[in-house]
C-alpha positions in Angstrom: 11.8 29.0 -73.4 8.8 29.1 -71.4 8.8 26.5 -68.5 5.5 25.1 -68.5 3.2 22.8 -65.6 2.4 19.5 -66.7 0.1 18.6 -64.2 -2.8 20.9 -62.1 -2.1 22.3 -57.9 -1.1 25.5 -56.2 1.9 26.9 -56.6 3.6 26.3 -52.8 7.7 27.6 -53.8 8.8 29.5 -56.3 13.1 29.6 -55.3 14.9 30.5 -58.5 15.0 34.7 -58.3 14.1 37.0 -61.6 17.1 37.5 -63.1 19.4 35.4 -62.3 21.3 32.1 -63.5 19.5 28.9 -63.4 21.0 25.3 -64.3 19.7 22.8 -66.1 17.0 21.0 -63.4 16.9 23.9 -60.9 13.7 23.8 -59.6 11.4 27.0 -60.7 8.1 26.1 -59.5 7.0 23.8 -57.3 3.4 23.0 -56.3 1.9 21.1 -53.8 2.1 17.6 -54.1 -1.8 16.7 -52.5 -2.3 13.2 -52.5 0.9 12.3 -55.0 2.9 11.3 -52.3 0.1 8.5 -50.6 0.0 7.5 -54.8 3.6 6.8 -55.0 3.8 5.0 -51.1 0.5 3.1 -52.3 1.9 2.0 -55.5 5.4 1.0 -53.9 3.2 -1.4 -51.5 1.8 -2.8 -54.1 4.8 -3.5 -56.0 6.3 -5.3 -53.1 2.9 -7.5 -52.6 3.3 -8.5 -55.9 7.0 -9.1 -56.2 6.3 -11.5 -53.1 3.6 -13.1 -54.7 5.9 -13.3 -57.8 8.6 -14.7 -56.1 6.2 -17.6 -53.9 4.8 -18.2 -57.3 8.0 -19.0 -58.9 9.1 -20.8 -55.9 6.3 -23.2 -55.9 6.0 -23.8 -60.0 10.2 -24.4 -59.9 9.0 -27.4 -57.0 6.2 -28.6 -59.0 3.3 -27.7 -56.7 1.9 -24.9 -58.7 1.2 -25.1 -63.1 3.0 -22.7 -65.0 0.3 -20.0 -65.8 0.0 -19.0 -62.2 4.0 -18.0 -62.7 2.3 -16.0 -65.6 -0.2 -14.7 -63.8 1.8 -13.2 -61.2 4.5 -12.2 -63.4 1.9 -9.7 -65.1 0.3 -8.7 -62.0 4.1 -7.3 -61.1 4.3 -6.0 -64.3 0.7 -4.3 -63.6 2.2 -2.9 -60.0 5.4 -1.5 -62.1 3.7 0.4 -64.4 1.6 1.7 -61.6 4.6 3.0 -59.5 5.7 4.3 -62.4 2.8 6.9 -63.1 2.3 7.7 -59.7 6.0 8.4 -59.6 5.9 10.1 -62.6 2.6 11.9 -61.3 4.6 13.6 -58.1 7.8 14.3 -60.4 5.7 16.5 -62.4 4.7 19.1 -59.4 8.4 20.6 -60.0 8.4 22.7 -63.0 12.6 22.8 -63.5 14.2 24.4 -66.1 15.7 22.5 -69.1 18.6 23.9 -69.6 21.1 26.6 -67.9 20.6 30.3 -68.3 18.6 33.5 -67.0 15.1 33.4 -65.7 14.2 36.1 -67.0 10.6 36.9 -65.8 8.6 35.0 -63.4 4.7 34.2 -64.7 3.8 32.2 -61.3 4.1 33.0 -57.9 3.2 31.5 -54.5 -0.6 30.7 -54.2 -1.3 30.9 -58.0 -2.7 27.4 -59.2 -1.1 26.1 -62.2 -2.9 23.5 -65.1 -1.2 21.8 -67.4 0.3 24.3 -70.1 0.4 27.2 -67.4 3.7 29.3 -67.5 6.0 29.6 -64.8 8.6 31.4 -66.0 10.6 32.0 -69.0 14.6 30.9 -69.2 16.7 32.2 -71.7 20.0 30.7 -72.9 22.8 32.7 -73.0 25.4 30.6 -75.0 24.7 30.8 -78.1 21.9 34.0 -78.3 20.6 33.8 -81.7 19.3 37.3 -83.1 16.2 37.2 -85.1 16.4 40.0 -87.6 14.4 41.1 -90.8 15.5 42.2 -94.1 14.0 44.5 -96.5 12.7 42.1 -99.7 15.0 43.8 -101.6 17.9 42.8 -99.3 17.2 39.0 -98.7 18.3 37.8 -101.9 21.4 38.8 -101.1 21.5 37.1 -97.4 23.2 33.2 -97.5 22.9 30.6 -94.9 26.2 30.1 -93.2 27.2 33.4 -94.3 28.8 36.1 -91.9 27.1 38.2 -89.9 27.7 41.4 -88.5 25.1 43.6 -86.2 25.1 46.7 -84.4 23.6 46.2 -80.5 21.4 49.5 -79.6 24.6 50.4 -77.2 26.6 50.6 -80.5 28.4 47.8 -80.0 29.3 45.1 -82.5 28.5 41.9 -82.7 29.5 39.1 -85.1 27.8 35.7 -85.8 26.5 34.0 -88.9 23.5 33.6 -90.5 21.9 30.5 -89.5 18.3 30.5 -90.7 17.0 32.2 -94.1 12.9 32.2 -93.5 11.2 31.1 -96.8 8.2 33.3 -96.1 7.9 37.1 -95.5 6.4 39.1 -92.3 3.7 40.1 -93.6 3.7 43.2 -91.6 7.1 44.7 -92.2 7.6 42.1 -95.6 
């Protein structure tokens, strides 16, 4: 799988090596976080005003001194301020490209100083357990080939290998056919 960037900035960290194990969140690249942080520390302030103004609210409708709708009103203001912390939150989470599950990075596509938009690779990670093989039959060959069926390859080392089919493509390469 190629780990992608979801969000735009220079790449500042690159820690997992070429070739070597990663798990499941291990941080691959990370870029800088520009004004993300001051977002999130805004939007917490916020939330906190209006979680104050929520509770003084409640306070003063449950005594009588205040009509209902400004209980409303505050309630969706701190609904408002939650959403907000969200994003920003969500916003800063997004400068570390991690990879999704354990395995290999296997090559590294961005280093440290490369700016990264959303959809830019960052490295690919393959998974080991299970490693599917994609081969191709000659037309003449497929019918015989049956989901779920055994499998049995030779590696380029001359080992074996043994697995089952687990796909059947309904179409041909049109290249090789």
């Amino acid at each position: 799988v190629t780990a992608r960037a979801e969000t735009t900035g220079t790449v500042r960290a690159a820690p997992a090596a070429e070739g070597r194990m990663v798990s499941r969140g291990d941080v691959l690249c990370e870029m800088d976080i520009e004004g993300r942080g001051a977002k999130v520390q805004e939007a917490e302030a916020e939330f906190r005003s209006k979680e104050l103004e929520y509770h003084a609210a409640s306070e003063l409708v449950s005594k009588g001194w205040a009509a209902p709708p400004r209980l409303e009103s505050a309630d969706a203001a701190l609904d408002s301020a939650r959403a907000s912390l969200s994003v920003a939150r969500s916003e800063l989470a997004k400068t570390k490209v991690t990879a999704q599950f354990s395995g290999v990075l296997e090559k590294r596509l961005a280093d440290v100083g490369d700016f990264m938009a959303p959809g830019s690779a960052c490295g690919i990670v393959v998974q080991l357990d299970p490693i599917l093989i994609v081969a191709e039959a000659a037309d003449k060959n497929a019918e015989r080939i049956e989901v779920d069926a055994p499998a049995r390859l030779r590696l380029s080392d001359g080992e074996e290998a043994v697995g089952k089919v687990r796909y059947l493509a309904k179409t041909a390469d049109p290249t090789a056919r």
